[in-house]
N, C-alpha and C positions, 0 to 999 in steps of 0.2 A: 604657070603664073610667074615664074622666076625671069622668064624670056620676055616677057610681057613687062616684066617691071628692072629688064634690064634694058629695053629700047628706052623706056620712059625716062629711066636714069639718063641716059647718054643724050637724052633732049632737054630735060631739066637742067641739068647739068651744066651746058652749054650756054643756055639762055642766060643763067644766072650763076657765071663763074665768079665773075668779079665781085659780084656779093657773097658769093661764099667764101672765096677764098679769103676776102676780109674780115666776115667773121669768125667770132670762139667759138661756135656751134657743129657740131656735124651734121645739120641740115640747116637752112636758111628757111625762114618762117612761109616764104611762100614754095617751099619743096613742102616742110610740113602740112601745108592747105592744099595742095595737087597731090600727094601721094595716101590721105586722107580721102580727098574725094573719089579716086582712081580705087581705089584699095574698095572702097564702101561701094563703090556702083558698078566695079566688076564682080562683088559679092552676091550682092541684088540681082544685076541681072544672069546672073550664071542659076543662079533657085529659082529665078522665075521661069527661066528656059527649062531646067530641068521639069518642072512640075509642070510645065507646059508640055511637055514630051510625055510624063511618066502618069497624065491625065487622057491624053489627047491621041497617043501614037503607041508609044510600047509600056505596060507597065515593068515596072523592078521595084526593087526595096527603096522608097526616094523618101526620108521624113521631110517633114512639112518645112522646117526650118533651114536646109541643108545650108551648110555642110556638118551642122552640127546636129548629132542625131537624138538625144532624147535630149528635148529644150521647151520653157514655156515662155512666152512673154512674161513678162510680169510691171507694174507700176508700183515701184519703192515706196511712193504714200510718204506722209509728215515723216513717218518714225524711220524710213528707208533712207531717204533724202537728209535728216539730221547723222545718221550713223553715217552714210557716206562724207560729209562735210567733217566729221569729227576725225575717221580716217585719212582725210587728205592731210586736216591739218596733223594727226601724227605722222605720215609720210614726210610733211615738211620739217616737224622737227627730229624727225630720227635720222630725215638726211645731212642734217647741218650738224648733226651733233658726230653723223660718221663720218663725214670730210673732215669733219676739226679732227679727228681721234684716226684720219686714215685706216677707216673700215676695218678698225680691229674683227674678229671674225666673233669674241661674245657677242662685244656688240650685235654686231649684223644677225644672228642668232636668237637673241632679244628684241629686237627691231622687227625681223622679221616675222617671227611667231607674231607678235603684236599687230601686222598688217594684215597677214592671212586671218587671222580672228577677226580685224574688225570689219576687211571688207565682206569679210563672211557673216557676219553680224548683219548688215546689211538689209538679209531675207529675213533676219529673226532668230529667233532661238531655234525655235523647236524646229523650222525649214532647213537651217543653217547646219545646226549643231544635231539635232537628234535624227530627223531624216534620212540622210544617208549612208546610218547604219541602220537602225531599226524602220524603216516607213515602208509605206508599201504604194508604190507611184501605178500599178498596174490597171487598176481601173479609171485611171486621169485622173484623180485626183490625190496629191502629194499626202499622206498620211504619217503626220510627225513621228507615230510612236503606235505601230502597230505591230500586236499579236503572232498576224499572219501575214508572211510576206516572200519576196524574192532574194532576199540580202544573203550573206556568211553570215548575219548575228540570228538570222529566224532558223538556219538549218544547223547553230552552235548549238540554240536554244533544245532541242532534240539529242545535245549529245548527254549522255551519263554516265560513260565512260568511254573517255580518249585515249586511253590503250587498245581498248576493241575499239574502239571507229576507225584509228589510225590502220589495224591489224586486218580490219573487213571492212577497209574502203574500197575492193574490188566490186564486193557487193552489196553495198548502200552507196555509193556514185549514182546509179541510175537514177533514186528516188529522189536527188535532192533538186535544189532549186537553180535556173539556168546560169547563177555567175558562180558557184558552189561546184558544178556538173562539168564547168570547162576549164578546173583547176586541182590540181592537187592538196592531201589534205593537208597540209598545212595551212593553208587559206580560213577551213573552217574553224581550226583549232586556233586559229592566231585569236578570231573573234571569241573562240569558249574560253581562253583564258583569260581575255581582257571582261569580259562579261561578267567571271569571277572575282576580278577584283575590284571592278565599278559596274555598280546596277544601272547608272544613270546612263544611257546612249551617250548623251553628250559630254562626257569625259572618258568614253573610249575614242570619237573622233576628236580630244584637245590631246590624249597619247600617244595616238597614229601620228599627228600631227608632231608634236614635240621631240619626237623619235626620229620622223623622218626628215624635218628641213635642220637640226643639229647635228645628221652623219650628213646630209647634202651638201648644206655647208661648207663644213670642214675637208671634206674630202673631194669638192667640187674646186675649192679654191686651189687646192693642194695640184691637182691637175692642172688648173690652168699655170698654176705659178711656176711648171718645169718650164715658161718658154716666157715667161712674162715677169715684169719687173709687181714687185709686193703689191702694190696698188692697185693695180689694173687687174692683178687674180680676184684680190680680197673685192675690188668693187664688183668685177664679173659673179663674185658667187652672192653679192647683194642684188646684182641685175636678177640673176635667175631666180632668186625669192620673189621677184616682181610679177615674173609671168604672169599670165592669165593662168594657165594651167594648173602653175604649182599655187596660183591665190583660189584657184576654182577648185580644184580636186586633192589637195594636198591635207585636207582638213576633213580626215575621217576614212578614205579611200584605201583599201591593202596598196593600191597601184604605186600610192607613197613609197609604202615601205619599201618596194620592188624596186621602185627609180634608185632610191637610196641605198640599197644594196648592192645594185649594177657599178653605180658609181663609186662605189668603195671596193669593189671586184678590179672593174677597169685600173683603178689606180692602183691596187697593190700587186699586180699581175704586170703591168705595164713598169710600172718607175718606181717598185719596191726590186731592196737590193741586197734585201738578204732571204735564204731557207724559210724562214720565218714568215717573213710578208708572202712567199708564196703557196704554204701552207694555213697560213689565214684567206688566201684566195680561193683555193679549195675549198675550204673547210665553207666559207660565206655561200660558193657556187651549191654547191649543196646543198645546206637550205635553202637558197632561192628559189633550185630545183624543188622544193618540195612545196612553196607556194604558187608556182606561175610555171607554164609551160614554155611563157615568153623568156625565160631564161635562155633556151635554146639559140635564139639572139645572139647572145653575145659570145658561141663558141666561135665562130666563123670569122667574127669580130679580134678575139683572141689568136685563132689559130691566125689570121692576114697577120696580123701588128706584127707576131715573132717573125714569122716568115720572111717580112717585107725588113723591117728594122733588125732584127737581130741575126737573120738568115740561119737561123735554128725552128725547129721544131720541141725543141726538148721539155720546155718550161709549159707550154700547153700538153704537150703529152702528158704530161705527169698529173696538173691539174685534173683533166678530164679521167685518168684512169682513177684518182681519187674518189673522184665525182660518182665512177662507175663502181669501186670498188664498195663505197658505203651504201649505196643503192644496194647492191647484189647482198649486201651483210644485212641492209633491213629486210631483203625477200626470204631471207634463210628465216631471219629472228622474228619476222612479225606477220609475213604473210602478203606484205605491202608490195605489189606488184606495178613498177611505175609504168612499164611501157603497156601495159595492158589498161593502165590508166589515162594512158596518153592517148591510145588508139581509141579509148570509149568517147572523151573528149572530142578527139577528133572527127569521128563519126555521128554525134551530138551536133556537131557546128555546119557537119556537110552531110549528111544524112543518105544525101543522093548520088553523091559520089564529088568528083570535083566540078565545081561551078562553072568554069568554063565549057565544061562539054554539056553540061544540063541545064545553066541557066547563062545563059553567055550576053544577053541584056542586063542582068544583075551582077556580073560578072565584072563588066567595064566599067558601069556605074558607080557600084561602089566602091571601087578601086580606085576612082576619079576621087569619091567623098573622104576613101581612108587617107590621101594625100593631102584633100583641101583645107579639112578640121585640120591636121594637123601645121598646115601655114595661116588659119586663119586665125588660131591663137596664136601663134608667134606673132602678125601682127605686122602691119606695112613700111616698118620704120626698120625691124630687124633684118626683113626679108631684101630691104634694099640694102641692110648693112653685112649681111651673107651672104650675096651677089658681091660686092665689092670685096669682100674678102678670100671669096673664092676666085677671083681673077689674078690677087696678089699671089701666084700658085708657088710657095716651098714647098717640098715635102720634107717637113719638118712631121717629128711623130704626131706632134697633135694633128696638123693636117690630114695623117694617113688615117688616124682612127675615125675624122669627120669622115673621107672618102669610104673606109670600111663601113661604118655606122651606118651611111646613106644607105648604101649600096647593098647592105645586108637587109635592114626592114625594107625596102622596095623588091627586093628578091623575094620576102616573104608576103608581101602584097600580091606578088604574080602568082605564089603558088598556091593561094585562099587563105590566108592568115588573115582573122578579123573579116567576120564574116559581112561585118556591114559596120560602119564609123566607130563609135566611138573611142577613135584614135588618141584627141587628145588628152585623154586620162588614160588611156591602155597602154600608149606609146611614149609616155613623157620622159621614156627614158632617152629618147633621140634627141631634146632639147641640148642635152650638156653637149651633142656631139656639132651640134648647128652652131651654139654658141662659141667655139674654139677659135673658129675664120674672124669672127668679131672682137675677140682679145685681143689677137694678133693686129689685129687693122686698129683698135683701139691705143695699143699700145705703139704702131708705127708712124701713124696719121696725126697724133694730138700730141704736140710737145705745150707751149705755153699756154693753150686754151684746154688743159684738160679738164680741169673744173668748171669748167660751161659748157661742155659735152659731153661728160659722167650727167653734171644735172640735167640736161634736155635729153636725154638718151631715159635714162632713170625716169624722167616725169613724163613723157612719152608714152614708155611701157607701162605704168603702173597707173595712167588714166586710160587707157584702154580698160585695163582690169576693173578699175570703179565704173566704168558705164555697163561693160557686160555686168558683174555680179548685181550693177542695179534694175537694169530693167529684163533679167531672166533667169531663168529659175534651172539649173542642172542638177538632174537625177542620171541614175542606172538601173 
């Protein structure tokens, strides 16, 4: 897709220099209608081929929607269509209130919570807000606030005591439910003890939520701002509240926390400069180890950046022996055996061994899909703006962590990571690294027209996201 919309670029482009290069905007209103229509009718017809194929010729895992995997249509209705108009118009005024106030980052923090609610709002309460902890989407139909289900909050609902779950998660792992089953326990325990201090589903996903885009954030801006002037960080980490991803899945999802965790990893590990910030790095990698396997990610991520930028190994070794060392101290003290964890997981996911030798049509396929979801939330405006940015090649360190970034979730694509889509919520931790090239180009490209390219960039992105959350419904 990136080749494809980088010839497009270089035609667009040409046709209509003179009008861009006279206007403030970083595209010109008829690239924005070609790169819209381009973007929407290679979407279409790439699902229709697909299911044309996966109908007709060989089947594999292809959901109806691709590239997005569990998705409904839906029609927003009076009450959809008024919440969506009431969000735009707070998107418009929270933007003029952060350009005046240059994107102080409360702000943006305030603002943003406030956009992810309302476009979430959108589907309704109980769709929005209670679903996606408690519901139960298994039998087709989205179940606000159900009993029995597939969530972390239905197999919390089961715990009685979090010291023995934690202690004999070797052997309650099997029995739980399949997103419970491919994570460590702290996933299920994050949901018992938010259950514990709100009964209501829907203010454990306004927690998730509140938690995870005020470390985003703050420590999103913080990264981009080692290479970039104040403005251009603090607006990048108001862009990244805009996504679709973090307005779709960031209200109520563990995946939140996880993004946000990463991202406060990366940057105290990377561009902290003392003892301190690197024993807060360990210390963060370690629980994230014990919610997500997808931590694994970001070792390779780590160990490149020292390697390449500091030509040490040292500051990752020590990390990672931490990492190991508290692990080995919970196997002595609780019984908690992680790689025996990880291996059940993994054998859960692939059952049959690795996918390429056994299912080698499902193999290519969704490996196609685990790429597409995740450029088809980023969305045709970024994706020609990460193209351009990755042509501008420094290797500057942000730069090197986007090339590590890529280049590690795509290696774990190749080796069966994410057995089938739902990347944009499982992956979103790749977004900050896509977004870097874009700073950088934001902040080399836009001298006197920056404020008519922050706002068309910003309204851009953040109407994408009101048309997805309006006409469809994302579950897990």
């Amino acid at each position: 897709m990136l080749d494809m919309y980088a010839d497009l670029e270089t035609s667009v482009a040409a046709r209509s220099r003179e009008e861009t290069d006279a206007s403030p905007f970083l595209f010109s209103w008829r690239q924005v209608a070609i790169y819209t229509l381009v973007f929407g009718a290679f979407v279409l017809g790439l699902q229709r081929l697909l299911r044309h194929v996966c109908d007709d010729w060989i089947a594999f895992d292809c959901p109806y929607y691709w590239p997005v995997s569990i998705f409904e249509v839906r029609s927003p209705g009076i009450t959809g269509l008024a919440m969506a108009v009431i969000t735009a118009a707070v998107f418009i005024l929270a933007y003029r209130v952060l350009e005046s106030r240059q994107f102080r980052v409360v702000l943006t923090v305030i603002f943003a919570s406030l956009l992810i609610l309302g476009s979430t709002l959108i589907q309704g309460t109980d769709v929005g807000l209670r679903a996606p902890v408690a519901g139960d989407a298994r039998t087709g139909t989205l179940v606000p606030n159900s009993p029995e289900g597939q969530e972390y909050w239905h197999d919390a609902k089961t715990v009685t005591d979090p010291a023995y779950f934690f202690g004999h998660y070797n052997e309650i792992q099997p029995t739980l439910h399949s997103h419970a089953h491919t994570h460590p326990p702290g996933a299920v325990l994050t949901y018992y003890f938010l259950s514990r201090l709100f009964a209501d589903p829907a203010f454990i996903s306004l927690a998730i939520m509140l938690f995870s885009i005020t470390i985003t954030v703050i420590f999103f801006y913080r990264l981009v701002a080692t290479e970039t002037g104040e403005i251009t960080a603090r607006y990048m980490a108001f862009l990244f509240a805009l996504l679709p991803t973090v307005q779709v899945y960031y209200l109520a999802t563990i995946d939140a926390v996880i993004t946000s965790l990463l991202i406060v990893i990366l940057y105290l590990f990377c561009f902290g400069k003392s003892r301190r910030h690197l024993y807060a790095a360990a210390c963060l990698l370690t629980i994230s180890l014990l919610l997500t396997y997808v931590t694994i990610f970001l070792i390779p991520v780590l160990l490149g950046y020292e390697l390449i930028v500091k030509r040490s190994v040292k500051r990752s070794a020590a990390v990672l022996a931490t990492a190991f060392l508290a692990h080995t101290v919970l196997f002595i003290g609780t019984g908690y055996d992680a790689w025996h964890a990880f291996r059940e997981a993994s054998h859960y996911e692939n059952p049959n061994g690795f996918m390429l030798f056994v299912e080698p049509a499902n193999y290519f396929f969704t490996r196609l899909e685990d790429v597409s979801e995740i450029l088809f939330f980023f969305g045709p405006f970024l994706i020609v703006l990460l193209w351009r940015g990755m042509k501008k090649i420094e290797f500057t360190p942000l730069f090197t962590l986007t090339v590590l970034g890529i280049t590690t979730l795509l290696g774990m694509y190749l080796v069966g990571a994410w057995r089938t889509g739902e990347t944009a919520r499982a992956c979103a931790f790749i977004y900050p690294f896509m977004l870097f090239p874009i700073a950088k180009l934001l902040e080399l490209e836009t001298d006197g027209s920056t404020k008519n390219a922050r706002l068309q960039l910003a309204s851009l992105v953040f109407g994408q996201t009101l048309v997805m959350q309006a006409l469809g419904t994302y579950h897990w």
